[in-house]
N, C-alpha and C positions, 0 to 999 in steps of 0.2 A: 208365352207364345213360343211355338220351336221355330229354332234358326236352321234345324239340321236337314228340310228339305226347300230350301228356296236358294235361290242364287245370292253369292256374296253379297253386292252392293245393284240390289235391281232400281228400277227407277220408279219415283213415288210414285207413282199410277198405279204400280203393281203390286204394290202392299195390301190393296184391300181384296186382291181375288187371294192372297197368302192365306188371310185368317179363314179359320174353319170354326164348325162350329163346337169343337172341343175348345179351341182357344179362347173363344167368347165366352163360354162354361168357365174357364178357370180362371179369366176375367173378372164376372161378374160376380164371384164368389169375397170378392174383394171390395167391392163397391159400397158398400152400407158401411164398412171401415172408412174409408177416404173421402166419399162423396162433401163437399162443401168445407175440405178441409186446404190449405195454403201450402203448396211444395213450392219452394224456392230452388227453381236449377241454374247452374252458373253455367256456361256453354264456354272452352276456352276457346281463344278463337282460332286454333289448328284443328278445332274441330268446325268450327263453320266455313273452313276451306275444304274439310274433306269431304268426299265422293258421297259417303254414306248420312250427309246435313239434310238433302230433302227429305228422305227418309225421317231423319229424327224427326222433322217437323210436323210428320203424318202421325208420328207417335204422340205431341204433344199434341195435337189435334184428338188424337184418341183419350186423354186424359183430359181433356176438359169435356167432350161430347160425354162424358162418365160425370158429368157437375165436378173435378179437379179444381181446382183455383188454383192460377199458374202464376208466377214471377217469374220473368228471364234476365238472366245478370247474363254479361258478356265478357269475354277478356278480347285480348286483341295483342296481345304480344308476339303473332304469329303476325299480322298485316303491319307492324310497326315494321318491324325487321325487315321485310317483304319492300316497304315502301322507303324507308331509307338507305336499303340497298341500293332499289331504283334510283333516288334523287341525288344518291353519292355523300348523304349524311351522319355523321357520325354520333351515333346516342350515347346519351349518359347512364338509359338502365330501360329495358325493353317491358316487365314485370309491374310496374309500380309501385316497387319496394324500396329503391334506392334513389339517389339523386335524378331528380327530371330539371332539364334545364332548358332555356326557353325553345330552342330547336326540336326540342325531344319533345315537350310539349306540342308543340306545331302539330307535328306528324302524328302523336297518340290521337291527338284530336280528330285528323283525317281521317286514320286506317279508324276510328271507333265510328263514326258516322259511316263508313260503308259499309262494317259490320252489322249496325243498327238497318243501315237499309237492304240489306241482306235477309233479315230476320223478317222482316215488315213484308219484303217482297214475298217470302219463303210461306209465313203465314195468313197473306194474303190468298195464295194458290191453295191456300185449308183453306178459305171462307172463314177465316179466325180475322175479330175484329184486334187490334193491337195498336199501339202508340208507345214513341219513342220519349220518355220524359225528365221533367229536371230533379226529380224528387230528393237528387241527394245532394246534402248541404254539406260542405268540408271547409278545413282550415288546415293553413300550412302545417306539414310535418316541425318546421323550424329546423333547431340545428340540434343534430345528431352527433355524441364524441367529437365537438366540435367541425363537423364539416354541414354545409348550410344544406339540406336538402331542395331549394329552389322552388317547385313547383311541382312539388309531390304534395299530397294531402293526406288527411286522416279524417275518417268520418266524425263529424259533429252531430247532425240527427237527420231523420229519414221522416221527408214528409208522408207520413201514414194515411192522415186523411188524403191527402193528393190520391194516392195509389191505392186505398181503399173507394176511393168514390169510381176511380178505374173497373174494378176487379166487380163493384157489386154492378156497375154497368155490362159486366160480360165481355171486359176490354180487357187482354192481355198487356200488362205493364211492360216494357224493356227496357234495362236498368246500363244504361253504357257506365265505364269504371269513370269517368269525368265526374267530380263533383265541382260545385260552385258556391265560392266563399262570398264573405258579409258583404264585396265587394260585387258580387257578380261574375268574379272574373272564375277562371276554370280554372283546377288544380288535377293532378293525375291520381287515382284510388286505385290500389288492389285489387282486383273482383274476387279473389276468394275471398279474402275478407270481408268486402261489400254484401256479398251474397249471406256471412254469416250476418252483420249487421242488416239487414234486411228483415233475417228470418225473425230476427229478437223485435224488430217492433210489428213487424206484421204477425207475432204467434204461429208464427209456421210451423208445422208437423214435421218435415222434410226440408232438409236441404241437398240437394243431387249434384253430386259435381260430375261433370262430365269431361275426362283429358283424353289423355291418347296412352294412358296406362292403365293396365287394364284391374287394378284396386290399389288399394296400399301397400306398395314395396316394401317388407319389412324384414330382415335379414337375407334377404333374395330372395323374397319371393311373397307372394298375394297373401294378405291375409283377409280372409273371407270374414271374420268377426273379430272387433274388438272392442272391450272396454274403455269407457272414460277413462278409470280410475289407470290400466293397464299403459294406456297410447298417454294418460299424462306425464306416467315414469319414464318411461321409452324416451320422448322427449325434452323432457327437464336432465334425465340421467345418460342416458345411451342414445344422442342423435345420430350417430353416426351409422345404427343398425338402419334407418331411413334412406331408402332411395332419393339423390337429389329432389327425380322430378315427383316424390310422393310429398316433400316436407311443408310445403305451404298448406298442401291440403290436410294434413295432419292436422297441424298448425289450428287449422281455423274452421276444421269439425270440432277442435277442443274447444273453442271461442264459443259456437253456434251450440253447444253440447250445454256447457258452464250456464249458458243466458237464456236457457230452456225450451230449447230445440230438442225433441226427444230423438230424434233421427238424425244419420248423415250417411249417405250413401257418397262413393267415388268406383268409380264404372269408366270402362274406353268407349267415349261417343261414337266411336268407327266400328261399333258390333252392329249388324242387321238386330234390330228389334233388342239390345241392349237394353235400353231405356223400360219398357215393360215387360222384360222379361226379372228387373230388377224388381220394379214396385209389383209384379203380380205373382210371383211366384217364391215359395219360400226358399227355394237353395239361394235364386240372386244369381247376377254373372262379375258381379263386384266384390267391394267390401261396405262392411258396414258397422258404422262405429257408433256405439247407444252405453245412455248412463245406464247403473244401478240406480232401475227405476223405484227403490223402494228407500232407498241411500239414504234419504233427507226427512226418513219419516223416524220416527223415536217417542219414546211411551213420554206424557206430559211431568213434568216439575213442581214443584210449590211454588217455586218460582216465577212459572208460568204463569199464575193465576188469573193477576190481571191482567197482561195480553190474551188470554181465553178470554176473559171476562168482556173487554172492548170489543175484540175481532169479532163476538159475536152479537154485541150489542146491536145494531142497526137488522139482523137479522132476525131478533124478538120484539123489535117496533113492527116488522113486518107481518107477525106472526108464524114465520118459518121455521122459529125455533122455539119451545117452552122457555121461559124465563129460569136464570137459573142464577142466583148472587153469588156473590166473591168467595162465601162463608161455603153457600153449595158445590159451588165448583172446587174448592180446596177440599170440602170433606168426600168428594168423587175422584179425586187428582186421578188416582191409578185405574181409571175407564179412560182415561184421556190420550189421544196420540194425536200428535205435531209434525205440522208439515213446515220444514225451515230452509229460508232461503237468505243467507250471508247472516243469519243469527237473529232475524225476525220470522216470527210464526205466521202465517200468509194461510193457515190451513187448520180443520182440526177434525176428529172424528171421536166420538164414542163406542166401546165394546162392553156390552154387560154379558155376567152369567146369570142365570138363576138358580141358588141353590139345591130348591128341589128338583131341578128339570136341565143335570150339567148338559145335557148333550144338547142343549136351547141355548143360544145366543144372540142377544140383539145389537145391531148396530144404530146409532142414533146422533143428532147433533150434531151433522155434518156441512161443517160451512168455510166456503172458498171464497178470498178477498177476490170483490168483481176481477180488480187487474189482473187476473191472473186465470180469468176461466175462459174456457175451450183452450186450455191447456192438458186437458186429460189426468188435473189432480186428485177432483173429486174420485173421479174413478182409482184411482191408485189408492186415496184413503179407506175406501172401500175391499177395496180388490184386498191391503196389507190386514183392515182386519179380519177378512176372512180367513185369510193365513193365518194366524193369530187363533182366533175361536177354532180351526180346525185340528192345529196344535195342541190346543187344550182339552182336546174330544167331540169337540163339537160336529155335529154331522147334518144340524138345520141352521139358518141364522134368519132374523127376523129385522124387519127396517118399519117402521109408522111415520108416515109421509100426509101433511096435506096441502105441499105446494110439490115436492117436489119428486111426486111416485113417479112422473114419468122417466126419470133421471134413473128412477132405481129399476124400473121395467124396461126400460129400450137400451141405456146403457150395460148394465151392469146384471141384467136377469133373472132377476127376480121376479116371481108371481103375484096378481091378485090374490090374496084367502078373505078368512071368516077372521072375527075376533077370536071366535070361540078356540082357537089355537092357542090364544094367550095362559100362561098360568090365571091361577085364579087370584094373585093378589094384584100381577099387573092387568088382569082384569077389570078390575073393581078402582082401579088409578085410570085406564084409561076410559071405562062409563063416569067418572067423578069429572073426567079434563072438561068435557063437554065440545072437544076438539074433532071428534067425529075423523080422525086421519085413517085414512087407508092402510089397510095391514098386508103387508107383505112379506114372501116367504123364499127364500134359495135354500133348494137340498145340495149337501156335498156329495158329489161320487163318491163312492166306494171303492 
């Protein structure tokens, strides 16, 4: 959407006479990507004190009206400070990073409940249903180089079901940085970090930070795109090329990145229409920091064999996949490629050629450990052997599906054909299966 004919910071009413119907166009071009997918946005809370907050809200309003599924994580580092200015108290650490001690706690407690009823109020006037809840469970930081951290916390686990039975209700979660120990009692959490720990057990596609900087400061100045691999050196070697206020959120898109968040957007809350001019357009008014989505894939092992062999046992009970033993899948190894996560295969795909017909490739055998799907694997296993067969010459590739064409037509694009495309010997193998799968076909561009 453009920012460059509307007034700075108008007031939310006035957002919806802004869009036009070019900007619904470039909108909706996006929609079949995102629709019923999980962004997690942290809001700091300097940004739900600024001018430009009802606004945002009409943004967020516009990303679920599109089916979005939204998480809102909050900080409040801005209404701490604000409020024990006011009461004339002195904190032990504003952030949630450092020592919180029972005073400090007090008052994050306060300024996070106004926040939350900030947001509740704010989404209310969308006609957004929302609720403020306890979903996150923590335990004391302890003690740190010897000095005790008090009443800081560290996330222990994130009630998923709580905030799933939320979100399939069409209720907006709001995630205050308070978590509560085995005790019940409250402890003080991070929200950048919260918001990464969030995304990892709800599968979030995105996680959006929103500050008052407008992407990731990095040798002075924005950087519009970065890698995992790039923003890990940066910070493990050279933190200091980091702007103060960019390094938490560094910090914990590498977290949110590492635990399979494909996304991490950080954007200044305080742009008119920031927020979807971010997710709907390719240049972005931020930065955005994304793995090498292909990183974790690599041609299979001997080694491998019986993890192939297991991972996809439950999937040939079901008949998804042709039966194939320990003895077949070792004399196939090099069709084989592995999708691995901390040195376990979680993933796998096959690539054949056919020798008389090199420019023919099949993909086949494609199966993803449930935990881990509508992660966007299958598809990447796909998508790398294309890459792959097209490398090698290949200019058609083929897939035989009979649970899961729709996966290979609506994701990934491939067509219904005939058998009759087959060679003639996998011909006569697939009238022999008696499996009747659906034959499908992607041409490469030229």
């Amino acid at each position: 959407m453009s920012t460059t004919n509307g007034p700075a910071n108008p007031p939310a009413a006035a957002n919806a006479t802004t869009i036009k119907p070019t900007d619904l166009r470039g909108i909706l071009k996006y929609v079949p990507r995102f629709q019923g997918q999980i962004f997690v946005i942290a809001i700091d809370g300097s940004i739900v004190a600024d001018d430009n907050f009802s606004n945002l809200l009409v943004d967020i309003a516009v990303l679920r009206s599109l089916a979005i599924k939204v998480v809102l994580v909050h900080g409040v580092s801005h209404q701490l400070k604000e409020l024990a200015e006011l009461r004339n108290v002195t904190i032990t650490n504003s952030d949630g990073t450092g020592v919180t001690d029972a005073a400090t706690l007090d008052i994050a407690i306060r300024a996070s409940a106004r926040v939350a009823h900030l947001l509740i109020e704010g989404l209310t006037q969308n006609a957004l249903k929302c609720a403020s809840t306890n979903a996150v469970r923590a335990l004391p930081t302890g003690i740190i180089r010897g000095v005790d951290q008090q009443f800081t916390g560290k996330v222990e686990r994130i009630d998923k079901d709580f905030l799933m039975e939320l979100i399939d209700r069409q209720v907006v979660p709001i995630v205050s940085p308070i978590g509560f120990g085995p005790d019940g009692k409250s402890l003080r959490v991070n929200s950048d970090l919260l918001a990464a720990e969030l995304a990892e057990a709800l599968h979030a596609t995105k996680v959006i930070y929103l500050a008052t900087a407008l992407g990731l400061v990095i040798d002075g100045k924005v950087r519009q795109e970065v890698t995992l691999d790039v923003l890990q050196k940066i910070v493990q070697d050279e933190e200091a090329r980091i702007a103060p206020e960019s390094l938490s959120k560094a910090v914990h898109a590498i977290k949110a990145i590492e635990t399979g968040t494909p996304r991490v957007h950080v954007l200044d809350g305080r742009v008119f229409d920031g927020l979807l001019n971010e997710i709907f357009s390719n240049e972005g008014v931020g930065s955005l920091v994304y793995s090498n989505d292909y990183a974790q894939i690599r041609k299979a092992k001997k080694s491998d064999v019986r993890m192939i062999y297991n991972l996809t046992r439950a999937a040939v009970r079901r008949e998804e996949l042709i039966f194939r033993s320990q003895q077949a899948i070792e004399k196939n190894i090099d069709q084989f490629f592995v999708f691995e996560i901390d040195e376990n295969i979680i993933a796998c795909v096959t690539l054949y050629f056919y020798p008389d017909k090199p420019q023919l490739a099949e993909v086949g055998s494609l199966y993803v450990m449930p935990f881990y799907h509508n992660r966007g694997i299958g598809k990447k296993m796909v998508e790398y052997a294309m890459i792959v067969a097209q490398e090698r010459g290949a200019t058609t590739i083929l897939a035989l599906s009979t649970q899961s064409f729709g996966f290979f037509t609506n994701v990934c694009g491939f067509e219904e054909t005939t058998k009759e495309i087959l060679p003639e010997a996998r011909l006569k193998l697939y009238d022999e299966s008696g499996r009747n799968a659906k034959v499908l076909v992607k041409h490469f561009a030229k």
